[in-house]
N, C-alpha and C positions, 0 to 999 in steps of 0.2 A: 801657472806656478809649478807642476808637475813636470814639466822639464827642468828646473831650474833645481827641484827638489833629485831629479834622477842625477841631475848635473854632478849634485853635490853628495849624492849618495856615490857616486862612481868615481869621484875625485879622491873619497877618503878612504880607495880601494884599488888601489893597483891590481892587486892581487884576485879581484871579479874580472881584471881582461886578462885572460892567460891564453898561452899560445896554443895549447892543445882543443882545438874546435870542437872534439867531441864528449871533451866533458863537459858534463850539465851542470852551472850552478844551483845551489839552494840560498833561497830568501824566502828569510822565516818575515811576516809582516804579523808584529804584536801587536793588539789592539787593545785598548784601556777598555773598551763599551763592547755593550751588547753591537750583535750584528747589524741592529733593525734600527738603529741610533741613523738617523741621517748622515751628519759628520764620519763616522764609522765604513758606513755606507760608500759611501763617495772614495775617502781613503781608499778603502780597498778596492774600488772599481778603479782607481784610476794609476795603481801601483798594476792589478793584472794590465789595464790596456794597456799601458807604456811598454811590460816588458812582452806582451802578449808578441808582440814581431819582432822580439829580438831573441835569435836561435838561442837554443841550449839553458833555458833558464825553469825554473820552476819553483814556483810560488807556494808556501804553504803559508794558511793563514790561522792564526790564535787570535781569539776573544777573552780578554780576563773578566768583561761584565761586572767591572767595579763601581757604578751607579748603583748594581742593586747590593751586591759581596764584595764588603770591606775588610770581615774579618780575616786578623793574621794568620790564625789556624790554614784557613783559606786557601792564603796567598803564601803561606808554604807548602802546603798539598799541590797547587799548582807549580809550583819547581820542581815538586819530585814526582808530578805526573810528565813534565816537560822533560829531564833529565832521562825519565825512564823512555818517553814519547823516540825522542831523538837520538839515544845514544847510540844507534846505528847508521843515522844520517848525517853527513857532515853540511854544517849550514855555512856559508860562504859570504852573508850578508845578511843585518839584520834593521827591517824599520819597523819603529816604534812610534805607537799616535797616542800621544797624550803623558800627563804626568803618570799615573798610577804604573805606566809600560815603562818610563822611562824609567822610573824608581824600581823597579821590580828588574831589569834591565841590570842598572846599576850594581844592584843588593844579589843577585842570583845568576846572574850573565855569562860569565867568566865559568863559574862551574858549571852551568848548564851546557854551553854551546862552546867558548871559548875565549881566552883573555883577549883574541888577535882577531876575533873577527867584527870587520868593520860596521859601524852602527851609525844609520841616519836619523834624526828625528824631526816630526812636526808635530803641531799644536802645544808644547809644551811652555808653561806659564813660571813667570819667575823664574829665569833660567839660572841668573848670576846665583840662587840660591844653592848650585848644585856644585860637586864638586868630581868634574873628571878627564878624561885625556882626551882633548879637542885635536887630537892628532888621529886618532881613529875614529871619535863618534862627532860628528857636524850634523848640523839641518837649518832647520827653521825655528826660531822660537816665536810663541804667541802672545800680541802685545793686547790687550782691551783698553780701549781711549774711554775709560771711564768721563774724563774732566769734559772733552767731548761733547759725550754723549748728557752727561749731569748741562751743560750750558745749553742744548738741543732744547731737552725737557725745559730749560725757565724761559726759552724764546717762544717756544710752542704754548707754554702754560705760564704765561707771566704772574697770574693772579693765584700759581698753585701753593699752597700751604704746607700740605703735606705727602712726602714720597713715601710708598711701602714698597722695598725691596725683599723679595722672599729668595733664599736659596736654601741649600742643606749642608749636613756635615760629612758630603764626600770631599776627598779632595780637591776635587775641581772648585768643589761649592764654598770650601774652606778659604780656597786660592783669592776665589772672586769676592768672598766677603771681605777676607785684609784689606783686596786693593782697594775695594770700592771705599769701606773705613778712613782707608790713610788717602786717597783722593778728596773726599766728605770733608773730613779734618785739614785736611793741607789748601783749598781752596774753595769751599762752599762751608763756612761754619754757620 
């Protein structure tokens, strides 16, 4: 899916193939988690190999660690670590993994890095909830087959009584409790 993902990062970006060969692009790759996160992990393994054999590129990578730091204090100290970070580097493309990056993207983007520079995204949940220019930012969004998965568990566990779902109050954790709620209530009452 990593091609399909570079596909669609390079479609919403003309402006990443430019004639002059010796300039270097920058791609900032944002990441909602910690480094050590699997998903996170991978992400970023597989954004360096893709562009690792294509001349002229160069990857920097940011971790916001919003699993553990949710606070806003936070999450605007890191814009204006970023803002101060980069304001000498021009970034030429940027992908983001997850909601917290997308939103923080969103809400700080434009003054951090730039209104026009082109943004890819995956893993992001509930995307219709979001509102922006699908002329420059495209990816992939993340669907969870809760209903699926809830019919998996009563074929596997015909005789089960009762489900305990545990998650938290990050955003992801937030995300998946809605769905799973309004899946529960829409189809399993």
């Amino acid at each position: 899916w990593w091609i399909l993902f570079l596909l669609l990062f390079q479609a919403s970006s003309t402006s990443l193939r430019g004639n002059d060969k010796n300039s270097c692009k920058n791609i900032l790759l944002l990441n909602s988690y910690h480094s050590t996160f699997q998903w996170t992990s991978d992400i970023t393994r597989g954004v360096r190999d893709e562009l690792s054999d294509v001349e002229n590129y160069r990857v920097f990578v940011e971790h916001m660690d919003a699993k553990r730091f949710q606070d806003r204090e936070l999450t605007e100290n890191l814009a204006r670590v970023y803002k101060t970070k980069y304001s000498s580097t021009r970034i030429d493309g940027i992908v983001v993994s997850d909601n917290k990056a997308f939103e923080f993207i969103l809400k700080y983007g434009s003054d951090i890095w730039s209104e026009n520079v082109p943004i890819s995204f995956c893993g992001i949940n509930n995307i219709k909830d979001y509102n922006f220019d699908t002329t420059r930012i495209k990816g992939v969004a993340e669907h969870i087959n809760i209903d699926s998965t809830l019919q998996m568990i009563k074929t596997l566990h015909p005789d089960l009584n009762e489900l305990i779902v545990i998650s938290d109050t990050t955003l992801s954790g937030s995300i998946f409790t809605k769905q799973f709620l309004h899946e529960v209530n829409k189809h399993h009452p």
